[in-house]
Structures are given as structure tokens and as C-alpha cells.
Residue frames as qw, qx, qy, qz and C-alpha x, y, z in Angstrom:
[[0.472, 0.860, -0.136, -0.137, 109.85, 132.77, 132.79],
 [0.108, -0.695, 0.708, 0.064, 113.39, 131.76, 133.69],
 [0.678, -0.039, 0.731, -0.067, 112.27, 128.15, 133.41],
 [0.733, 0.664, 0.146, -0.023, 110.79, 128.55, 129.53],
 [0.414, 0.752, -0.498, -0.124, 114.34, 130.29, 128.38],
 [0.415, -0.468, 0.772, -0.113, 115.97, 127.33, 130.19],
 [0.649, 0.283, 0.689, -0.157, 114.13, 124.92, 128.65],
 [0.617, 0.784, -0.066, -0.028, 114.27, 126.90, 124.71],
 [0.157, 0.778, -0.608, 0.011, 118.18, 126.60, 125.43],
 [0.626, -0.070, 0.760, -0.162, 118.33, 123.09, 126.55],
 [0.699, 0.598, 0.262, -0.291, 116.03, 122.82, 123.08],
 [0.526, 0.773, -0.349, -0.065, 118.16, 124.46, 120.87],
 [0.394, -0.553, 0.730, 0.076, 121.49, 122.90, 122.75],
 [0.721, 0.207, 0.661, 0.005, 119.90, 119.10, 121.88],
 [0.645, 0.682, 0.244, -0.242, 119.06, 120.32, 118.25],
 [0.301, 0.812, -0.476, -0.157, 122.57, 121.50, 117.32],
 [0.729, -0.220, 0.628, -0.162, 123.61, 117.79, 118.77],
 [0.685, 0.383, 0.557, -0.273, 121.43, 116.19, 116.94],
 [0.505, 0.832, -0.183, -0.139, 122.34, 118.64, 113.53],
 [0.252, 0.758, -0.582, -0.154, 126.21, 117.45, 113.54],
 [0.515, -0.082, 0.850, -0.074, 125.23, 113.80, 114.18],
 [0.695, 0.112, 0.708, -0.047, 123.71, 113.97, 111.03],
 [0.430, -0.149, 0.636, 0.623, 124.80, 112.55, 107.88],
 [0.421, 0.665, 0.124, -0.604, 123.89, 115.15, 105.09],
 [0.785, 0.446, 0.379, 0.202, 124.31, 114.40, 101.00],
 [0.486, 0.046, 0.414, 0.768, 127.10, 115.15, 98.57],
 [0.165, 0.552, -0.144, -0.804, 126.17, 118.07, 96.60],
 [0.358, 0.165, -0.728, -0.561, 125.83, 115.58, 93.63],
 [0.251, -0.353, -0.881, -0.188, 123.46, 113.65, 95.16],
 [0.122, 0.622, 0.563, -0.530, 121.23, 116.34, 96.39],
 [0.230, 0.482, -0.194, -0.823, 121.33, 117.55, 93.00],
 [0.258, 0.046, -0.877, -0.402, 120.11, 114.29, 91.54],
 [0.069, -0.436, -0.782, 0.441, 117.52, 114.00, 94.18],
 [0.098, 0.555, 0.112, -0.819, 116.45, 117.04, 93.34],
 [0.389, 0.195, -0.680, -0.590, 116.13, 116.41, 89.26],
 [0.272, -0.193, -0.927, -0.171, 114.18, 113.10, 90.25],
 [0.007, -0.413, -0.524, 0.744, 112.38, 114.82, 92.89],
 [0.168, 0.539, -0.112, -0.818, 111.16, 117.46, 89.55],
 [0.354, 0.118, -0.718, -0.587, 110.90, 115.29, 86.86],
 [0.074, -0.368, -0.876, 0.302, 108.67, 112.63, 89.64],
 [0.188, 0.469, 0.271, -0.819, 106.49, 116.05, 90.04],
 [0.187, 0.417, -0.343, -0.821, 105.98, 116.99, 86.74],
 [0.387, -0.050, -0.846, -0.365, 104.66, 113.33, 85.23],
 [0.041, -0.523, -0.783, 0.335, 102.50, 113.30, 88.18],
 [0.088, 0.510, 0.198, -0.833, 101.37, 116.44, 87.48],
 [0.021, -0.243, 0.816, 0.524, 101.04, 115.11, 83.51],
 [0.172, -0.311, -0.933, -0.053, 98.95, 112.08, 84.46],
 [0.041, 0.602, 0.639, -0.477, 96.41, 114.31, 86.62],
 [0.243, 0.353, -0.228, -0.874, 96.07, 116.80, 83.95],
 [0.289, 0.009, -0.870, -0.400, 95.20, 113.72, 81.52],
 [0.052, -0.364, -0.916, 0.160, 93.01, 112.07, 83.77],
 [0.145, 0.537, 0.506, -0.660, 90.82, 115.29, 84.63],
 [0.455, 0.438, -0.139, -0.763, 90.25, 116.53, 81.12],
 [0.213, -0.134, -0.958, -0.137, 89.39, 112.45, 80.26],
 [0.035, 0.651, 0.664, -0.367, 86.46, 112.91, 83.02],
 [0.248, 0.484, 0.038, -0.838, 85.69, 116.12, 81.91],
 [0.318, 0.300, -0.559, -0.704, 85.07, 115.05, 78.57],
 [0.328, -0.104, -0.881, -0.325, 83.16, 112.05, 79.50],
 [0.068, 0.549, 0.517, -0.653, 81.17, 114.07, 82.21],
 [0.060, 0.244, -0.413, -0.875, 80.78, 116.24, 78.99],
 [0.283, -0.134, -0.876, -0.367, 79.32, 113.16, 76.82],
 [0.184, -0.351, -0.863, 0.313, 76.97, 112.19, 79.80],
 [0.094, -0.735, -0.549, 0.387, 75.67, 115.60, 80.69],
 [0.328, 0.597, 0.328, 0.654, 75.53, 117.74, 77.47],
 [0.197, -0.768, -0.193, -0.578, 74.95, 121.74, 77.86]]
């Protein structure tokens, strides 16, 4: 048991390291990331709407009723 907490603190030590080695974004560019990040979503999300009610409708044609 003493070995696991030894080993989760060791863990966590390394992680906080690790956290202040690294280089994070401006506020303005994690809010522009973010807008491209939403608007990227959304036209994908656009195009697969389009496409599925295209098949549908030509599953439709194909297989009346």
C-alpha cells in the first residue's frame, strides 16, 4: 500500500513538472481556436445533414413505400 501512494505522488509530482513546462495560449487565441473549432463543427455537421437526407431521398426513389 505504501508503495501505490508513493508511486500516485511521484505521479502527480512529474505531472505538475510537466504542467509549468508547458506553453499554454493567449486568451485571444484560445478564443479564436475556439470560434474555428465551432464554426469547423457546425459545416461539418451541415454537410452530413445534406448528405443523409440526399440518400434518404434517393433510397426513397429506389425503394418506394
Amino acid at each position: 500500500m505504501k508503495k501505490l501512494v508513493n508511486n500516485a505522488r511521484t505521479y502527480l509530482e512529474e505531472v505538475a513538472i510537466e504542467m509549468r513546462k508547458a506553453s499554454w495560449p493567449q486568451r485571444r487565441e484560445l478564443m479564436n481556436n475556439t470560434v474555428i473549432t465551432l464554426v469547423a463543427s457546425f459545416v461539418l455537421a451541415l454537410f452530413i445533414f445534406g448528405a443523409d437526407r440526399v440518400i434518404s431521398r434517393i433510397l426513397e426513389i429506389i425503394y418506394p413505400g
